[in-house]
N, C-alpha and C positions, 0 to 999 in steps of 0.2 A: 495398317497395323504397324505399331512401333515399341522402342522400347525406353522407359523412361530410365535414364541411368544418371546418378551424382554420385561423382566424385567413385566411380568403380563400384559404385552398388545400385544392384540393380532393384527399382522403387515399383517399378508399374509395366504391366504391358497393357498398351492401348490398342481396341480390340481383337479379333480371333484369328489364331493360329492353330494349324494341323501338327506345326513341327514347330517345338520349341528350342530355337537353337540362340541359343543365349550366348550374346557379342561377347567379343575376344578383351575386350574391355575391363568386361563386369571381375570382380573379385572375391566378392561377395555377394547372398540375395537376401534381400531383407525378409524380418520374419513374417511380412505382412504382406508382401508379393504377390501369394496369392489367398486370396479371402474368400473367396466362394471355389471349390470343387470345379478343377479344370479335365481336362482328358487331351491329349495329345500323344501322335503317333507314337513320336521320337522325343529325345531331350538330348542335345547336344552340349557337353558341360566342355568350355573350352580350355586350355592351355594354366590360364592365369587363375579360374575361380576357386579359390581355398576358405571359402565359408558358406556349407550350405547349413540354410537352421532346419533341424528336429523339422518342424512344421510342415516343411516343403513339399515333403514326398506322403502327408499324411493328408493335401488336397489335390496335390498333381497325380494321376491315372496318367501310367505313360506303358505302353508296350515294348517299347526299347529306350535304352539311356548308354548314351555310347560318351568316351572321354576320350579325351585327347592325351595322344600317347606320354607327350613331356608333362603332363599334371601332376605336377610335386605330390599333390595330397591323396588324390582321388585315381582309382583303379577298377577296373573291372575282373573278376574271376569267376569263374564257374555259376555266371550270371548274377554275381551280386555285386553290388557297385559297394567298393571298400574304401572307409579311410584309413589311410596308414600311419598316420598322425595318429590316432587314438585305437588302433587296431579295432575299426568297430564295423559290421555289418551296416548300413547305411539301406539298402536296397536290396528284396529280392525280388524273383518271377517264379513263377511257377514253374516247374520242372529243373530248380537250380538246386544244386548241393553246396552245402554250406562249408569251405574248406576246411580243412583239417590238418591242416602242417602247421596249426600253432598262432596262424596270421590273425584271426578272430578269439579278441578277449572279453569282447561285447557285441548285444543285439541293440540297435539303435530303437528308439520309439520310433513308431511306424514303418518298421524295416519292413513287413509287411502287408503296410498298411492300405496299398493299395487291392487288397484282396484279392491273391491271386488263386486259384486253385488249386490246391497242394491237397493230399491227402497223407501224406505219412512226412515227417519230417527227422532229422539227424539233428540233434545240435552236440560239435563235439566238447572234449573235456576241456579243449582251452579258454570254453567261453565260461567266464567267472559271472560274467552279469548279463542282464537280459530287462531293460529298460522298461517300465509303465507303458501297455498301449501297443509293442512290438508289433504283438499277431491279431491285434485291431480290427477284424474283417476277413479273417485265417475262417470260414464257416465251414468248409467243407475239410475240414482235418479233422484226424480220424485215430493216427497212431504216431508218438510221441515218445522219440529217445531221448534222454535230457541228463547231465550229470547231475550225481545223486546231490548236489548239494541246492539243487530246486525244488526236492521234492517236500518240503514244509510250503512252497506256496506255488507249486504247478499249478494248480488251477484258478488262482489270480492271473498268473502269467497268461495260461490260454483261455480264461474264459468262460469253462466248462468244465462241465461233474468229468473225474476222470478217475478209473481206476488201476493200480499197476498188477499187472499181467506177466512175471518174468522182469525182464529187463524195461519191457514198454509200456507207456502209458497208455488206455483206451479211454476215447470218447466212451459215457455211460446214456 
């Protein structure tokens, strides 16, 4: 197995890996990197990479995604891997909480899109937008805090007949 890299972007990986941990090299990954639906333990995002595309995490299935501490762009918090360049939710997992100090002013398309199992979700007020596609594979959610100013298109957003209950939205 290897990895096809030009000029700090990385183009191919040639055949299979458990852990993708992606050279200290790459800077970028193209948006066509991966084209069929991978799954991999980990994803090791290193030091230097400050362009992942939309796409990435909407065929990579990854259980953990850890970064490297000095990564200008990219962070991890309360299990969602953040860009702080565009204050955007990039990544979640199931059982994470979406922070709430302000740092998230958007949901990335396929933030999660790796379908993890969540049943009730938080998003808070400083998220102003919420990308095409976000909760893409969100099937087992159930109940839905969302600032009022999604509530003309929640259920494009999630997918689902939903109706509000109080403060929450319910699957119907």
């Amino acid at each position: 197995t290897h990895y096809v890299v030009n000029k700090g972007v990385l183009e191919r990986l040639i055949g299979k890996v458990d852990d993708l941990a992606i050279p200290d090299s790459v800077i970028k990954i193209d948006e066509y990197f991966l084209q069929n639906y991978e799954r991999f333990e980990n994803v090791s995002i290193p030091r230097d990479l400050v362009d992942i595309p939309d796409t990435f995490f909407r065929y990579c299935y990854s259980s953990c995604v850890t970064v490297d501490a000095n990564n200008p762009r990219y962070y991890i918090e309360n299990g969602c891997l953040i860009d702080r360049y565009t204050s955007t939710l990039v990544l979640a997992y199931a059982g994470t909480t979406i922070p709430d100090d302000g740092s998230i002013k958007r949901i990335g398309a396929n933030a999660f899109g790796s379908g993890p199992i969540i049943k009730s979700i938080v998003i808070p007020d400083s998220v102003t937008e919420i990308e095409t596609g976000a909760f893409r594979g969100c099937y087992w959610l159930e109940e839905i805090s969302l600032p009022d100013l999604f509530a003309d298109r929640v259920e494009d957003i999630f997918e689902k007949k939903l109706e509000k209950e109080g403060d929450i939205w319910k699957v119907v």
